[in-house]
ZARO-121191 format. One record per residue (C-alpha): x negated, z, y. Coordinates in steps of 0.02 Angstrom, whole numbers, plus 50000, padded with zeros to 5 digits. Layout:
% residues N
XZY/...
***
This chain:
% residues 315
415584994156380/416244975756335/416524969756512/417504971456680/419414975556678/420754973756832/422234986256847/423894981956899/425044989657024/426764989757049/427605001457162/429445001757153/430905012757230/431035022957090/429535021256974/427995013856990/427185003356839/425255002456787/424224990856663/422604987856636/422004970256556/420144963356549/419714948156658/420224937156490/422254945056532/422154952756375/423204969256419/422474985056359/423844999056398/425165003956512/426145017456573/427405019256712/427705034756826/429135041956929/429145035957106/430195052857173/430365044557350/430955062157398/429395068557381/428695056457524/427435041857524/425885050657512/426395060557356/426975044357284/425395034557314/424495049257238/425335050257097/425125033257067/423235033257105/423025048156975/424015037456836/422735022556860/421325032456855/421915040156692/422305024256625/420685016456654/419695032856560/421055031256416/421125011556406/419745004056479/418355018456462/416405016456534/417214997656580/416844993756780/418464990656871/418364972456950/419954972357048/421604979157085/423144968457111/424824976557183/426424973957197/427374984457327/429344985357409/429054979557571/427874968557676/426264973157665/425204973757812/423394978957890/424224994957944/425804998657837/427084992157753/428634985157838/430514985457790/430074997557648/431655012757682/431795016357513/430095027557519/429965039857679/428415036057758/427955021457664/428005010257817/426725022257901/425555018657733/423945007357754/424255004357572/422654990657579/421435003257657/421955018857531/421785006557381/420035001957435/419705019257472/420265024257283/419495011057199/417955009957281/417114993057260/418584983757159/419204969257245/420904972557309/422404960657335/424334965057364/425924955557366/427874960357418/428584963257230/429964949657221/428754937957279/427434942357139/429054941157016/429604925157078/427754919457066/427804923156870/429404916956857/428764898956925/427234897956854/427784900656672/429714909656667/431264902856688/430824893756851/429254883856790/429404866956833/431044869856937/431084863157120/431634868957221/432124885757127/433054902257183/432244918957126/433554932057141/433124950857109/434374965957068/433354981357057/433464996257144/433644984257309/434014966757331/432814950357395/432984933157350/431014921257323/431354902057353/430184888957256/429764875957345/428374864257316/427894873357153/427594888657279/428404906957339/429074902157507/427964916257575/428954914757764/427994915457932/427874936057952/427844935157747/429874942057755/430684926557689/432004929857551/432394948157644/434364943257628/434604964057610/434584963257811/436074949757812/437644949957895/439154954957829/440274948357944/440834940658105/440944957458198/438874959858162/438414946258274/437274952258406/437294972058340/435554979358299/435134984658122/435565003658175/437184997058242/437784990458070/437884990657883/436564979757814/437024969657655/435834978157530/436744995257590/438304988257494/437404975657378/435994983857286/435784993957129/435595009957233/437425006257341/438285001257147/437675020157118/438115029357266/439745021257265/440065024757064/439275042357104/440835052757115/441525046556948/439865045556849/438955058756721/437125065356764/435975051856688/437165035556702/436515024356799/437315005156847/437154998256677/438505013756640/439455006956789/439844989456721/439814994556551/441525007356595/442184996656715/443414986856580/444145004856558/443905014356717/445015004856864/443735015757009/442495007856932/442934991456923/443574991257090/441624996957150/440994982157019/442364968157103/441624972857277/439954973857229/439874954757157/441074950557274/439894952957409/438554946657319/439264930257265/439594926157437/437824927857494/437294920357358/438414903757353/437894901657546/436014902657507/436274891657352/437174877457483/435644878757590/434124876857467/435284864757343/434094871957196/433894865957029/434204883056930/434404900756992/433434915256888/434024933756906/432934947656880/432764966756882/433294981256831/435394976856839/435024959656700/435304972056564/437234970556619/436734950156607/438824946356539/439604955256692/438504946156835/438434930456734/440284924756731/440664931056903/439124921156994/439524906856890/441294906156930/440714906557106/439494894357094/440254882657031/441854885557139/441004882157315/439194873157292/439444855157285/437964853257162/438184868257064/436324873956986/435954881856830/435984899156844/434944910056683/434054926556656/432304928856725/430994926856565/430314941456634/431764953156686/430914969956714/429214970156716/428874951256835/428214963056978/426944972056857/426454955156784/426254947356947/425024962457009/423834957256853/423904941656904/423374944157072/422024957757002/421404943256875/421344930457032/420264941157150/419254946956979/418984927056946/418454922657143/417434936557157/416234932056987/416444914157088/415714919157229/414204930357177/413384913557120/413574903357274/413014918457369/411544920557250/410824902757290/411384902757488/410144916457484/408734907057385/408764895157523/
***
């Protein structure tokens, strides 16, 4: 045994990533499983718990587990986790009080996942030293972090930067959610799918879509609408927070030349101080990192603690 370790958590809408690292952030090992949202919350979380606990005997063996740090879709709360439709029944899961539960007497901390990306991202990515800063994430759904202040605007319920629940248009004024087509319904890299899905093989996914769009006109008419849309939203956030640079993560940056050119153009068409807009330094795996970092935190305040404790009770 050389000393304590902290695992890392990050639970996304279609595969949830582990790592283990000591309390020095040294990383140790990693592996990532298959969310299967089909298959329900509960088989989800279960899965994931069994993958950490196998990663800990394989990477970490005999070594006590400190903390846990997680990053999760949604808003984590005491009870559940809110504006999380991606997994059935992940709302419903007290995600803090299972972890504990599982991990008995690590230290546990959790974060919404484009906020622990956007937290990497500022502290030493693209965005360090950048204020204010846009943090805007493609993956599997869509969320936007703003820097201010050298922080993650965190918001007053913690939803800031939830621009998947935006209106689309004029009409959606005053309709509930149920009563209209939220913007990450159209604007996400689950809609790109679903609307490429009639024309696609069995294993493309939307790095297929924009790569064939050049050459397949249904294709490139889902790809116009899909940055269409987006570039609007985007350009009208960008007027409100005037940042200094824009950084785009996630899982759709691997088609970087396609988004580029048509959010530049945009940009720099509308804003009046057009920012810089670049690739996230840490394009796929921010969420993971930023669960470490959490886990390291709460490892760090916790040996903190145990002395002031130690001489509170000496007096």
């Amino acid at each position: 045994m050389v000393g304590p370790v902290v695992l890392g958590i990050d639970f996304g809408g279609t595969k949830t990533a582990l790592a283990v690292a000591g309390v020095d952030g040294v990383r140790l090992g990693s592996v990532r499983v298959e969310t299967r949202a089909e298959e329900g919350a509960a088989a989800g979380f279960a899965r994931a718990v069994a993958a950490g606990r196998r990663l800990l005997g394989e990477a970490a063996p005999g070594r006590p587990l400190a903390a846990v740090g997680v990053a999760t879709i949604g808003i984590p709360g005491p009870e559940g986790v809110a504006l999380a439709p991606n997994i059935p029944g992940w709302s419903d899961l007290a995600l803090e009080r299972l972890l504990r539960q599982a991990f008995e007497g690590a230290e546990i901390r959790l974060a919404t996942d484009v906020k622990a990306a956007a937290r990497m991202e500022a502290e030493s990515g693209a965005l360090a030293g950048c204020d204010p800063a846009i943090y805007l994430n493609l993956g599997t759904g869509l969320a936007v972090c703003v820097i201010a202040g050298g922080a993650v605007l965190g918001g007053f319920n913690g939803a800031s930067g939830e621009i998947g629940y935006n209106l689309r248009e004029v009409a959606d004024v005053g309709r509930p959610l149920d009563a209209r087509v939220p913007l990450e319904d159209v604007v996400s890299g689950k809609a790109l799918l679903a609307e490429a899905a009639p024309y696609l093989s069995d294993g493309e996914g939307a790095g297929q879509v924009f790569a064939r769009a050049a050459d397949d006109p249904r294709l490139a008419r889902a790809v116009d609408g899909f940055l269409g849309e987006l570039s609007y939203h985007l350009v009208n956030l960008t007027i409100a927070i005037d940042p200094r640079r824009i950084a785009v993560g996630g899982g759709m940056v691997r088609s970087w030349p396609a988004l580029h050119g048509r959010l530049r153009q945009a940009l720099d068409a509308a804003v009046p101080y057009p920012p810089e807009l670049v690739p996230a330094a840490y394009p796929y795996d921010a969420p993971l990192l930023g669960a470490l970092a959490l886990g390291l935190e709460a490892a760090r305040e916790s040996r903190e603690n145990v002395p002031r404790a130690a001489q509170r009770s000496a007096h």
